[in-house]
C-alpha positions in Angstrom: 31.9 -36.9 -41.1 32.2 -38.3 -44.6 32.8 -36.2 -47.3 29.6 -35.0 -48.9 29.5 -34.7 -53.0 28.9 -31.1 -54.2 25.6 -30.4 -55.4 24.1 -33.9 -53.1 22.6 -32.3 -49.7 20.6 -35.6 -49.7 23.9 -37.6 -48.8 23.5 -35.7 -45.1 19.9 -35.0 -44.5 20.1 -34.2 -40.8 22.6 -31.7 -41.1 21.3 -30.0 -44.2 18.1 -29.8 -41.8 19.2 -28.5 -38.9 21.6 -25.6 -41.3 18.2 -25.0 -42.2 16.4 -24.3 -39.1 19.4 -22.5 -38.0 19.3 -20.1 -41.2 15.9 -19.4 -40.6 15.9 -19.2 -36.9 18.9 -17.2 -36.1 21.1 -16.3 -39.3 18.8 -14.7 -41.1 17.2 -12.0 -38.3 20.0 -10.5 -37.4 22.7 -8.4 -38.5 25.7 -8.9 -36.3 28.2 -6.7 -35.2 31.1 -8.8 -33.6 31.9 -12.4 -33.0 30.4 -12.3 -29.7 27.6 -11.2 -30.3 27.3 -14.4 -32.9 28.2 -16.8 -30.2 25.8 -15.2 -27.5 22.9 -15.2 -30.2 24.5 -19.0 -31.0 24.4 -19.9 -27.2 20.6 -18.1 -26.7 19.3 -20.1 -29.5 20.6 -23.6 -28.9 19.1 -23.0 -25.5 15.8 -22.6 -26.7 16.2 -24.6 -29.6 16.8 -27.6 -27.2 15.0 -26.8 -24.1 11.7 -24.8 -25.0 11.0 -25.5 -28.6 7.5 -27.5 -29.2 8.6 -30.5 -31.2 5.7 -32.4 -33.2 7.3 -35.8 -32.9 7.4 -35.9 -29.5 4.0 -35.1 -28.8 4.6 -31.0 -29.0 7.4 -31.4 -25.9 11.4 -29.8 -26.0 13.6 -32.3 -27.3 15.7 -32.9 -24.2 12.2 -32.8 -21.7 12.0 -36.4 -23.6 15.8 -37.4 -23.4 15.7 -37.3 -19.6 
């Protein structure tokens, strides 16, 4: 990954939209307790995130229904 310029999120769109999802989606409605209970929240979201989430560009499928 290249080196992004403080104060340019623009230089890595993608990534500054999937931190994005992410903060909304996981980081921001719940408190956690320990580092496993991060990483089992972590592993349940990019579950869903990937499997069962309605995705607009692909015609309102999961993003890896269309991969395969």
């Amino acid at each position: 990954i290249d080196y992004i310029q403080p104060g340019n999120p623009q230089q890595n769109a993608y990534i500054e939209r999937f931190n994005r999802t992410m903060r909304f989606g996981l980081v921001s409605k719940y408190l956690f307790d320990s580092l496993e209970e991060v990483q089992a929240r972590t592993t349940q979201w990019l579950w869903f995130y990937n499997h069962e989430r309605p995705h607009t560009a692909n015609g309102g499928h999961p993003p890896l229904k269309i991969a395969a």
